[in-house]
C-alpha positions in Angstrom: 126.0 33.0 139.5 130.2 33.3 138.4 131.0 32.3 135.1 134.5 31.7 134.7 136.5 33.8 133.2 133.5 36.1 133.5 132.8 36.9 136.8 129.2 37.4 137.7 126.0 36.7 135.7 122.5 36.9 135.8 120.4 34.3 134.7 116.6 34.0 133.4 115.3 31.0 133.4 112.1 32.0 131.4 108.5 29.5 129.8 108.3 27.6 127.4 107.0 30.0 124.0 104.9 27.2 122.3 101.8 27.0 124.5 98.7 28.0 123.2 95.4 29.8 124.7 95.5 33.0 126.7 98.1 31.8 129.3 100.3 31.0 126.5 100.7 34.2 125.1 101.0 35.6 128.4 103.8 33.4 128.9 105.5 34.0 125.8 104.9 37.7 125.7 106.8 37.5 129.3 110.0 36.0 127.5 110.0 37.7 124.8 110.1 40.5 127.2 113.2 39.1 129.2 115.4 39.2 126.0 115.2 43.2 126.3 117.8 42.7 129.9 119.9 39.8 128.3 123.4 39.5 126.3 122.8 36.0 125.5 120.1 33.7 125.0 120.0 30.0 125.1 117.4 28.8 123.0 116.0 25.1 123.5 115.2 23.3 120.4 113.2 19.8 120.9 114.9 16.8 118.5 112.0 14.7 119.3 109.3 17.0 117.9 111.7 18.0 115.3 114.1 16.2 113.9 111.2 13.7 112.4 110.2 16.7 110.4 113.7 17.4 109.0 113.9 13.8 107.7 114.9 13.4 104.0 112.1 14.3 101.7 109.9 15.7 104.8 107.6 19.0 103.5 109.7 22.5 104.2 106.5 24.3 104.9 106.0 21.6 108.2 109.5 22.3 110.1 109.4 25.6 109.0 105.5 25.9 110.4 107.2 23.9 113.8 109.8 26.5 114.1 107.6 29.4 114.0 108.1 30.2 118.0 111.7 29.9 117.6 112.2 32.3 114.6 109.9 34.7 116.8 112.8 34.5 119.8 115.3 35.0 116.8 113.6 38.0 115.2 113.5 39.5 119.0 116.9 38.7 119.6 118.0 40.4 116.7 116.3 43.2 117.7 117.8 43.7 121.2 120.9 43.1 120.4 121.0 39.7 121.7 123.2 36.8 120.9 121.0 33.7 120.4 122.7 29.8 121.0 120.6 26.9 119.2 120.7 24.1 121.7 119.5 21.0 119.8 117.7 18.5 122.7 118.5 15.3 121.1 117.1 13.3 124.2 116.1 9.8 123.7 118.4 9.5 121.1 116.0 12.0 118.7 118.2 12.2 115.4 120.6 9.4 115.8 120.0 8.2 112.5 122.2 7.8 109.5 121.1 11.2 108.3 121.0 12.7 111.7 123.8 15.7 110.5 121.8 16.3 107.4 118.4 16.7 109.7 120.4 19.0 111.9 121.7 20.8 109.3 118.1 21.4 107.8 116.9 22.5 111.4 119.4 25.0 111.5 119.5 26.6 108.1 115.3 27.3 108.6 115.9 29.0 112.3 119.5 30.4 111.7 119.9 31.4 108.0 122.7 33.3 108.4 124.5 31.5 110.2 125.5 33.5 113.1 123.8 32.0 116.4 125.9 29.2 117.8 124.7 25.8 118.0 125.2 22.3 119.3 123.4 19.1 119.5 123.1 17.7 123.2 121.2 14.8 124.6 120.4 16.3 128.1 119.4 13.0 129.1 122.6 11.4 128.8 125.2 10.5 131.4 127.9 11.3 129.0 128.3 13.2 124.7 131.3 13.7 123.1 132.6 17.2 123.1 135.4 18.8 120.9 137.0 15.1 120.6 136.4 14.1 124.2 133.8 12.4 126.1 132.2 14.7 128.7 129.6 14.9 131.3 126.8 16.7 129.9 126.7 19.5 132.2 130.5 20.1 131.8 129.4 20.0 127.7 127.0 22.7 128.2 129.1 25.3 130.4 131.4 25.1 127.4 128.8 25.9 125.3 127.6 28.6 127.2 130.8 30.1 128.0 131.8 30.3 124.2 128.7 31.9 123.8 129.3 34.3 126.5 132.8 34.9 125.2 131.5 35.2 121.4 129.0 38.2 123.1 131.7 39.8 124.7 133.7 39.9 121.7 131.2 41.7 119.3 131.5 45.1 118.3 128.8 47.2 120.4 127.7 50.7 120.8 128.7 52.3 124.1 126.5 54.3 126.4 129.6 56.5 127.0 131.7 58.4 125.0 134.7 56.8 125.4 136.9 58.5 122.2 136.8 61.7 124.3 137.0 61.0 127.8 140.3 60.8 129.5 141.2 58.4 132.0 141.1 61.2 134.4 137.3 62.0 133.2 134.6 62.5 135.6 131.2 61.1 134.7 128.0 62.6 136.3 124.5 61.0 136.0 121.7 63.1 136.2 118.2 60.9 136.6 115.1 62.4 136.4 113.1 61.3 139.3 109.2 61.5 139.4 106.2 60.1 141.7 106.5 56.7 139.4 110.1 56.0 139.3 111.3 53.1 141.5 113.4 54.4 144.6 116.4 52.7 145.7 117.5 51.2 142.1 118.6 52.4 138.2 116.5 52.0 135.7 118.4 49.7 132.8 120.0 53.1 131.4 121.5 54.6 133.9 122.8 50.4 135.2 124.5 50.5 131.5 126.3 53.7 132.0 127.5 52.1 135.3 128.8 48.7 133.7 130.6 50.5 131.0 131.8 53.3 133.6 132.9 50.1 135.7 134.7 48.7 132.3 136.8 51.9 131.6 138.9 53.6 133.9 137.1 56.9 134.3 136.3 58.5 138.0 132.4 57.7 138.7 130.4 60.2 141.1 
C-alpha cells in the first residue's frame, strides 16, 4: 500500500500472540518472527480484558500477568530495532469511566515503562472519536496514528548498511552475494534489499 508522504509500504497483518496450546505458540512464534522485516509495529491492546484490571486498587501482579504477551512483542521489538505503537481497543465503551485516564495510564506505564512507544486510545467500533481536538472517523483517526508512527521511525537515529561518511556522490557500490545450492534465485536476501534501500536513499551510482 502508499502511505502518504511515505510512498510505498509493506504491511503484515500477523495472529493474535495470546492463544494457548501447540497452535498457539506456533502462531506466536510466527509473529514474533515478522518483527525481524518490520520498522514499525502496531500493537493491539484489548480495553475490555484490560482496563477492568487497571481499575483503582486492582492487584499489579494481575494486569501485569495479562500483559505478559504484550511485553514479549515489546522485548522483541526492542530487539529488532522496531518501533512499537500501543493501540488501546476501547470498544464497547471499555474504560469510559471516571478514572478511565488513570486506568490507561496504568496500562501503559506496566507495557511501556519508558515511555517511548506511541500510544492512543481508540474505540474501533465507533462511527466517530475525537482526534487532536476534532471529531473524526475512526479510520481517518488511525492513519494519523500510524503515519506519526511511521514518521517518528523515520526520524530515529539508525545505523546504515553503507558507509555513507566516505562515499562520494559520484561512488559506485558493488554487491557481491554469495550464491549456493540453498539460496533463493531471483530475489535478495534482507541484507543485500537493505543495502538497496539505503543505496536508493543516497545518491550514489548502484551496479
Amino acid at each position: 500500500m502508499e502511505l502518504h508522504d511515505f510512498g510505498p509500504a509493506k504491511l503484515f497483518d500477523t495472529a493474535g500472540i495470546d492463544e494457548e496450546g501447540a497452535l498457539g505458540n506456533k502462531k506466536r512464534a510466527k509473529t514474533l518472527s515478522t518483527l525481524k522485516e518490520c520498522d514499525v509495529a502496531l500493537i493491539v491492546l484489548d480495553g475490555l480484558r484490560l482496563l477492568p484490571l487497571a481499575a483503582p486498587g486492582a492487584a499489579k501482579a494481575a494486569l501485569r500477568d495479562a500483559l505478559k504477551w504484550e511485553l514479549q512483542l515489546m522485548q522483541a521489538a526492542e530487539k529488532h530495532g522496531v518501533s512499537p505503537l500501543l493501540l488501546l481497543n476501547t470498544k464497547g465503551g471499555a474504560g469510559a469511566g471516571a478514572d478511565a485516564s488513570g486506568a490507561h495510564a496504568r496500562i501503559r506505564e506496566l507495557v511501556d515503562p519508558a515511555g517511548m512507544a506511541g500510544w492512543a486510545a481508540i474505540d474501533l467500533g465507533a462511527a466517530s472519536v475525537q482526534s487532536k481536538g476534532a471529531s473524526v472517523d475512526v479510520p481517518t483517526a488511525l492513519s494519523g496514528f500510524l503515519q506519526d508512527g511511521v514518521a517518528a521511525s523515520r526520524a530515529r537515529e539508525t545505523a546504515h548498511s553503507l558507509p555513507s561518511a566516505v562515499l562520494s556522490p559520484e561512488a559506485a557500490v558493488f554487491l557481491n552475494i554469495p550464491m549456493d545450492a540453498e539460496t533463493p534465485t531471483m530475489r535478495l536476501l534482507r541484507p543485500q534489499a537493505l543495502v538497496q534501500v539505503h543505496r536508493l536513499s543516497g545518491v550514489y551510482i548502484y551496479i
